[in-house]
C-alpha angles and dihedrals in degrees: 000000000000113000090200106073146047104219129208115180124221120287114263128238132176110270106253114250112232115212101218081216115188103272095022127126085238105065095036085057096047095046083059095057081040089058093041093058099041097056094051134052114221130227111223113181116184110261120224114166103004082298125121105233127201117190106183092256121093144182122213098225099206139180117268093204085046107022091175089058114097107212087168151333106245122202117243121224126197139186094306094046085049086057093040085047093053092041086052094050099043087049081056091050108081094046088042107046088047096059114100126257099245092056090053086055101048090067098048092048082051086054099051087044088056096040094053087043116025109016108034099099087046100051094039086048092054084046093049095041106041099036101036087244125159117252077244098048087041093060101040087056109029101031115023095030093034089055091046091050089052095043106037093046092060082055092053100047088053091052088042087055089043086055089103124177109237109257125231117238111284087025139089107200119197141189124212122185109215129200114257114259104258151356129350125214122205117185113180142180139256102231103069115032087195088063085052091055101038100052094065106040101049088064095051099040078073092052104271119138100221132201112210135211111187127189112280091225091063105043093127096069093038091059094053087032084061097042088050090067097042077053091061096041114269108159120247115267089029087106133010130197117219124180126182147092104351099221093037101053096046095054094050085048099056090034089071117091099236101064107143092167157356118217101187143178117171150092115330092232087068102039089052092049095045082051100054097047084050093053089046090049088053095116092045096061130090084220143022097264111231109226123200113176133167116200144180128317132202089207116211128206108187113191118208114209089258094064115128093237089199084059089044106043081061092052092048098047093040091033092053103036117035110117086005092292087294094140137095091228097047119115114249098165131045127190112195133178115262088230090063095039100099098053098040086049090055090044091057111043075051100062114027101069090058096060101108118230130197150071105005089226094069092081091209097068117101091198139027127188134307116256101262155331088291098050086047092046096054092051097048093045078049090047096046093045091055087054097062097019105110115249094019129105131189099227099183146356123002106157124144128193121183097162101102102356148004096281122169116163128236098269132187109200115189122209134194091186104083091202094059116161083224092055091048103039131070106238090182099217146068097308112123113192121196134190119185118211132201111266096240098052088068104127091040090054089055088059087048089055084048093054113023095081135020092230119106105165107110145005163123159269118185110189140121089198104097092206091049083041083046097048101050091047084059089042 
């Protein structure tokens, strides 16, 4: 660190969002690393070390809206290339962990710079390719949130190391924040590439050496992804890319003694699982692990009496599916007052069955395909039970088409049973349920929303009555 400066990085903004309009620069440009991609199949070794590794066993990575499309053949780890990986991060550790802040975040604001010039068509195009996602959904996550993520976070771990205890009088009292001891895993999802950046280098921005395990449905973005940040300068051994058998890997990973911390999305069900092994490790570690995790989500949208239904039939259709519902954050039930249920349900069954479906380069498509034969699966096993289940109707869409890609059209399902498993559970795709309550049970629907299902991540209120906004905000 220099002793010879006080540094103060670049202001942070919000990565402008390009529209990819018919006629612009932009599109034409990003057709061109569509077509680039398209017309070769990568090769995308693991990397320990800063070295690419082959082990003998591959995975076709291969496009959901296209599965007989090859993107890449990916190279497949197991428990001996987790333990090269964690030797090679925790080498890495002691150069790494000594260099000055400013100098960590010089790479990753060199990243970010690369990635919003540069690298931008070849990263949204990975996106695009290898998760099914819109040139528009692709931008908003790998470029413009990705870049945030870099640059802000650059921002908040100066402010973190500004955060100084007061002094007595004849001391100087000061605070340092040290790198864990260790190694870190990250272990991210498919659905936003920016996550999958993000959750190893943050970690790394404050000094960890970090061993990730990305999806292995999104494999495509995570190699260039990878390749972005040797291109700004990050050393060899700082991160490490292992692909392989999910379970498999992870255990290998917190079984090792050096585990310093876990930075996690994905499904509940994991996280709780990865939680549990590490709890039950805790006397083989040199240190106690720190585990962040962010997990699922059963998103609600209540709507008062006093909703603008105009205003809400947007949110649900946009809420629900965008990125074919494959968010956290997207809405998946909806709980509307009897009184506006007539003209929501028209607006609906008008509108869903316009939203176009199919191959992501074709720029006119508002969805592409969900991620894989599991996550179809799962819809269509969802849409058929709520077309036999008692009390449940299918409103609108439903279709499935596995023929050429992993096609599930945008659906509204309506219940009368208010405990619905399709109300409680993350299906995770483009299924929209919705229950109507009697105007006056208001506030006790808020307290069904509360209880009919453990997740609390999103949600919300649509009202233009300020008590009904009031109460829900006390509920």
């Amino acid at each position: 660190m220099s002793a010879y400066g006080s540094f103060h990085p670049p202001a942070p903004v919000n990565e402008p969002v390009r529209s990819y309009a018919p006629g612009t620069p932009e599109r034409a440009s990003l057709q061109s690393a569509l077509r680039d991609l398209s017309g070769q199949t990568a090769d995308i070794p693991l990397v320990i070390g800063g070295q690419a590794v082959w082990t003998g066993a591959t995975d076709p990575v291969v496009t959901p809206h296209d599965t007989a499309h090859v993107l890449g053949n990916a190279a497949q780890g197991g428990p001996a290339e987790m333990e090269a990986a964690v030797a090679a991060a925790e080498r890495a550790w002691p150069d790494w962990s000594r260099l000055g802040w400013e100098d960590r975040a010089a790479v990753f604001l060199r990243a970010a710079d690369l990635l919003a010039g540069p690298w931008r068509d070849t990263i949204n195009a990975a996106t695009m390719l290898g998760q099914s996602k819109t040139a528009h959904q692709a931008e908003i996550d790998a470029a413009c949130e990705l870049c945030d993520f870099l640059r802000f976070n650059v921002t908040y771990l100066r402010r973190i190391l500004e955060d100084q205890p007061e002094s007595a009088a004849g001391t100087w009292n000061r605070m340092e924040y040290r790198p864990l001891e260790g190694f870190v895993l990250a272990v991210t999802p498919f659905n936003f590439t920016s996550i999958a950046g993000n959750l190893p280098t943050a970690p790394a921005l404050m000094g960890n050496t970090v061993v990730w395990k990305p999806a292995q449905n999104a494999l495509l973005s995570a190699h260039f992804l990878l390749q972005l940040l040797g291109a700004a300068g990050l050393p060899d051994g700082v991160i490490n890319l292992v692909m392989g058998p999910p379970a498999e890997l992870v255990q290998t990973a917190i079984a090792q003694p050096g585990l310093a911390g876990v930075h996690f999305t994905g499904s509940t069900a994991v996280f709780q699982g990865i939680w549990s092994q590490v709890g039950e490790n805790i006397p083989r570690y040199r240190n106690y692990p720190r585990l962040v995790g962010e997990t699922g989500g059963k998103d609600f949208i209540v709507a008062h009496a006093s909703a603008d239904v105009p205003a809400l039939a947007t949110a649900i259709l946009r809420g629900s599916f965008e990125y074919q519902g494959q968010k956290c954050s997207a809405s998946s039930r909806v709980y509307v007052a009897d009184t506006l249920w007539p003209e929501l349900r028209q607006r609906l069954a008008d509108e869903v069955p316009g939203i176009e479906v199919g191959d992501v380069q074709d720029f006119t498509n508002f969805m592409g395909a969900v991620i894989d034969e599991k996550a179809f699966n799962r819809q269509q096993a969802a849409i058929a039970e709520a077309r036999t289940a008692p009390a449940h109707e299918v409103l609108v869409g439903g279709g499935c088409d596995g023929s050429r890609g992993w096609f599930v059209q945008p659906t509204v399902i309506v219940t009368e049973d208010p405990g619905s498993r399709l109300l409680r559970d993350e299906l995770f795709g483009p299924i929209v349920t919705v229950h109507v309550y009697p105007e006056r049970e208001y506030g006790a629907t808020l307290e069904l929303v509360d209880r009919t299902s453990p997740y609390g991540l999103t949600g919300a209120i649509f009202a233009t009555d300020r008590h009904a906004i009031e109460q829900a905000d006390r509920a």
